[in-house]
C-alpha positions in Angstrom: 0.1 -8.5 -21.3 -0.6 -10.3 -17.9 -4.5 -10.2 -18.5 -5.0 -7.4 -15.4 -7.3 -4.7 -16.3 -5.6 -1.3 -14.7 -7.1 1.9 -13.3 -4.0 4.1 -12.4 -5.8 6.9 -10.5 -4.6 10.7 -9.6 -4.9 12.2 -5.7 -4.1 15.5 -4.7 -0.8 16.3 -3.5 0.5 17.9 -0.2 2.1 20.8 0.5 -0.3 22.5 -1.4 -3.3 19.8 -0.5 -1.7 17.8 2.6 -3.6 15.2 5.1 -5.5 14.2 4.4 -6.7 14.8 0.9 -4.8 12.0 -0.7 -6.3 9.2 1.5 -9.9 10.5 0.8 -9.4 10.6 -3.2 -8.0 7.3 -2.6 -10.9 6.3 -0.9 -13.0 7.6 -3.4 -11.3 5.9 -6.3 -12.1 2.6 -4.3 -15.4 3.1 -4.1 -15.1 4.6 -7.9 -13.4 1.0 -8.7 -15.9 -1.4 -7.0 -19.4 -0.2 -8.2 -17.5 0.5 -12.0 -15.5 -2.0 -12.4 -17.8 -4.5 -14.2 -18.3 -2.1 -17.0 -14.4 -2.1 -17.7 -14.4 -5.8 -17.9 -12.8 -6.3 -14.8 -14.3 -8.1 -11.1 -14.4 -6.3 -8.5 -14.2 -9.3 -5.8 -10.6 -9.9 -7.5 -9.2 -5.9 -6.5 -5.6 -6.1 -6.1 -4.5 -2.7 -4.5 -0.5 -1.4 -5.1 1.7 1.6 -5.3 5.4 2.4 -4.6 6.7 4.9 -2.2 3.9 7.3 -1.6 1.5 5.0 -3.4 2.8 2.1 -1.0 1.6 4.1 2.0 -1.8 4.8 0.2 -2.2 1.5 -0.7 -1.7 -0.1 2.8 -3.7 2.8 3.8 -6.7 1.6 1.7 -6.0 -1.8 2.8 -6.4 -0.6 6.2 -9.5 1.0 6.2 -11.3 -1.9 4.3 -10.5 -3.9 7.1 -10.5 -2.0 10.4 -13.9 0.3 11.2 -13.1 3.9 11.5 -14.9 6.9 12.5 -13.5 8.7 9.6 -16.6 9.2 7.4 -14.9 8.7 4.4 -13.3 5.8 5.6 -16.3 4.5 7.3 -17.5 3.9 3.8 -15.0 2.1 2.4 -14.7 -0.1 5.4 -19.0 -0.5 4.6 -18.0 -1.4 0.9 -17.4 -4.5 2.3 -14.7 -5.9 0.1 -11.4 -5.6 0.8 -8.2 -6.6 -1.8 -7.3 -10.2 -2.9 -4.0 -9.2 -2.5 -2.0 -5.7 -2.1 1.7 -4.8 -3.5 3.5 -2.2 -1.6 6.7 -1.7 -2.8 9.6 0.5 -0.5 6.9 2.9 0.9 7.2 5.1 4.5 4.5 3.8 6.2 4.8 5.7 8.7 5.0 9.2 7.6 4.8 10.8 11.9 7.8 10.3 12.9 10.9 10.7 10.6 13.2 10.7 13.2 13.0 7.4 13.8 15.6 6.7 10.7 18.0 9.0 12.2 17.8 7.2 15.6 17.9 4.0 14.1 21.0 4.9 12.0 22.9 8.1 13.7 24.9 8.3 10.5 22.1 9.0 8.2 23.2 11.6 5.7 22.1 15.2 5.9 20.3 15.4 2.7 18.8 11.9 2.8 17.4 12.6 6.3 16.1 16.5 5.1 14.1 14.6 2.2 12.9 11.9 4.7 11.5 15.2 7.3 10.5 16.6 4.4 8.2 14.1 3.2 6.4 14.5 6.7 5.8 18.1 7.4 4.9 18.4 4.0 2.1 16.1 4.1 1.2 16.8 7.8 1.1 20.2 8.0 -2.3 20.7 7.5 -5.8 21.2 9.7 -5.8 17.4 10.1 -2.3 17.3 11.8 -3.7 16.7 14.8 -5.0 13.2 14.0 -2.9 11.7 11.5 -3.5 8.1 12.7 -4.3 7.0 8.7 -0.9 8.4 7.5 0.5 5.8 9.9 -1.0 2.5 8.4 2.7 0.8 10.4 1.1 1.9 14.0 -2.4 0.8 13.2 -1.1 -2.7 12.1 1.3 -3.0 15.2 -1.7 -1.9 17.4 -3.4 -5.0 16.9 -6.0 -7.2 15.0 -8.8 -5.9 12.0 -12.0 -6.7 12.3 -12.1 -8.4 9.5 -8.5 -10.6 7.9 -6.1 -8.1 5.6 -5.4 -9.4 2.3 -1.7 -10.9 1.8 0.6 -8.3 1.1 3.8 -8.2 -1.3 6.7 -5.8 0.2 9.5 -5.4 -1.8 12.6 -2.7 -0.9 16.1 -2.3 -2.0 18.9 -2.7 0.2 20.3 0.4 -0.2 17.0 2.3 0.4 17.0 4.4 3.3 13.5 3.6 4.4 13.8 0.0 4.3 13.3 -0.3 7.7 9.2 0.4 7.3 8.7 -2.1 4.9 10.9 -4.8 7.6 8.8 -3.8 10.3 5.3 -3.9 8.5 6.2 -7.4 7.4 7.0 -8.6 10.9 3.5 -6.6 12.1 1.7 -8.4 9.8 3.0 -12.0 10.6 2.2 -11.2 13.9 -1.3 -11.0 13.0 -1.0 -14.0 10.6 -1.2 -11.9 7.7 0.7 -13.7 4.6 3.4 -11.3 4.0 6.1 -11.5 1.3 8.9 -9.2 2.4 11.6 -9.2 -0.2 15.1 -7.6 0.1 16.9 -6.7 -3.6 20.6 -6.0 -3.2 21.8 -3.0 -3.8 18.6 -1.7 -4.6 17.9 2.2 -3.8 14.6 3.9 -3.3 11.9 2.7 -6.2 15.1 0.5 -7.7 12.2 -1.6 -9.4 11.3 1.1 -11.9 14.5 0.8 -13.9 13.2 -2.6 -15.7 16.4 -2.9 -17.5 18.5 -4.1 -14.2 18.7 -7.4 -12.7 17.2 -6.5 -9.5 14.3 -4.9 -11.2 13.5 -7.4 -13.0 13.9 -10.0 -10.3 11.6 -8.0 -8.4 8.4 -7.9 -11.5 9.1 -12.1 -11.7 8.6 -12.3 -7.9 5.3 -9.8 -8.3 3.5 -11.4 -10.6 4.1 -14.7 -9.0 2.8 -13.6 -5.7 -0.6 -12.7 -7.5 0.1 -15.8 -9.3 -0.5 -17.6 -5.9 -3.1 -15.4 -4.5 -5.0 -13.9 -7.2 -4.9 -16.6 -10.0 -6.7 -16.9 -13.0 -10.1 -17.9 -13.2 -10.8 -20.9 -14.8 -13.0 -21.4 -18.1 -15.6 -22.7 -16.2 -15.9 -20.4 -13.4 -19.6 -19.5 -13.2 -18.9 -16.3 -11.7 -19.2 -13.1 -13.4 -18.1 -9.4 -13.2 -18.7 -7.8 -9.9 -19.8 -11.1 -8.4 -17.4 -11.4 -4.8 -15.2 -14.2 -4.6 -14.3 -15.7 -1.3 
């Protein structure tokens, strides 16, 4: 209804396929995206990249390795597509996946079974051949490292207030601002963990105005007489 064309894409999932197999399909799909998306109708130099939770990490992720060289070789190429995002939504994701215990030190009275889904999430995906250099499951730590090579795209962060992770999303908002990186960081009270899925609440659908008016703002329409056609890059 909003005019965006969509291609909602499928990665493998740990335990069974852990680090990182996810961030290479992703990587794939990207590349996938920007040499097919003319044929879909769509312009590739107007890619705006977003998931939730898992897909928020991913996304951030992809963001990251468009704009920071990597020896990777799968991320090398992405970073050698040369186009990063307009614009990326990452909505109340764990960004970084390393080190659960931070939650627990940060709040001593995290619950049992919130804190076991939280480790969880980790070993699951880390526990792989790749453990030992999980630097891209962290896109947090590379951002508060210091400055791409070339400028990230503005990022849209929204989390509940009642989700248990919201301290990622706070922190990778302040990292980004650090590095002048517009970065819309938006707290929904009383919202839990991917509270923007159930469309019929108030939060939720506070949350889809304040979306589409941040691509609104950075991704707007292109006017009738833009000379520019699908595929071209827009600076």
């Amino acid at each position: 209804r909003r005019g965006y064309a969509v291609f909602n894409i499928n990665y493998r999932l740990a335990p069974r396929d852990p680090f990182p197999a996810a961030v290479q399909d992703v990587a794939a799909a990207y590349r996938w995206v920007v040499d097919n998306a003319a044929a879909w109708g769509a312009d590739a130099g107007r890619l705006v990249l977003a998931g939730e939770s898992a897909g928020a990490n991913l996304a951030a992720t992809l963001a990251v390795m468009t704009c920071y060289p990597r020896p990777e070789p799968w991320a090398r190429e992405v970073f050698d597509v040369a186009r990063p995002a307009r614009a990326v939504i990452a909505a109340c994701g764990m960004m970084q996946v390393s080190d659960p215990a931070r939650f627990r030190r940060r709040k001593p009275n995290l619950g049992t079974m919130l804190f076991d889904r939280i480790s969880e999430v980790s070993s699951a995906y880390l526990d792989g051949p790749a453990s030992g250099d999980c630097d891209l499951a962290d896109p947090l730590c590379i951002v508060e490292r210091g400055a791409p090579e070339r400028a990230l795209p503005p990022f849209f962060l929204p989390v509940g207030t009642r989700d248990p992770i919201l301290d990622d999303t706070r922190r990778f908002g302040a990292a980004l601002e650090r590095l002048g990186v517009p970065a819309d960081v938006r707290y929904y009270r009383g919202g839990v963990h991917a509270f923007h899925a159930a469309v019929f609440t108030e939060a939720a659908r506070q949350c889809w105005h304040d979306t589409f008016a941040f691509l609104d703002r950075w991704v707007p329409a292109p006017s009738r007489d833009e000379t520019a056609t699908p595929g071209d890059f827009v600076s």
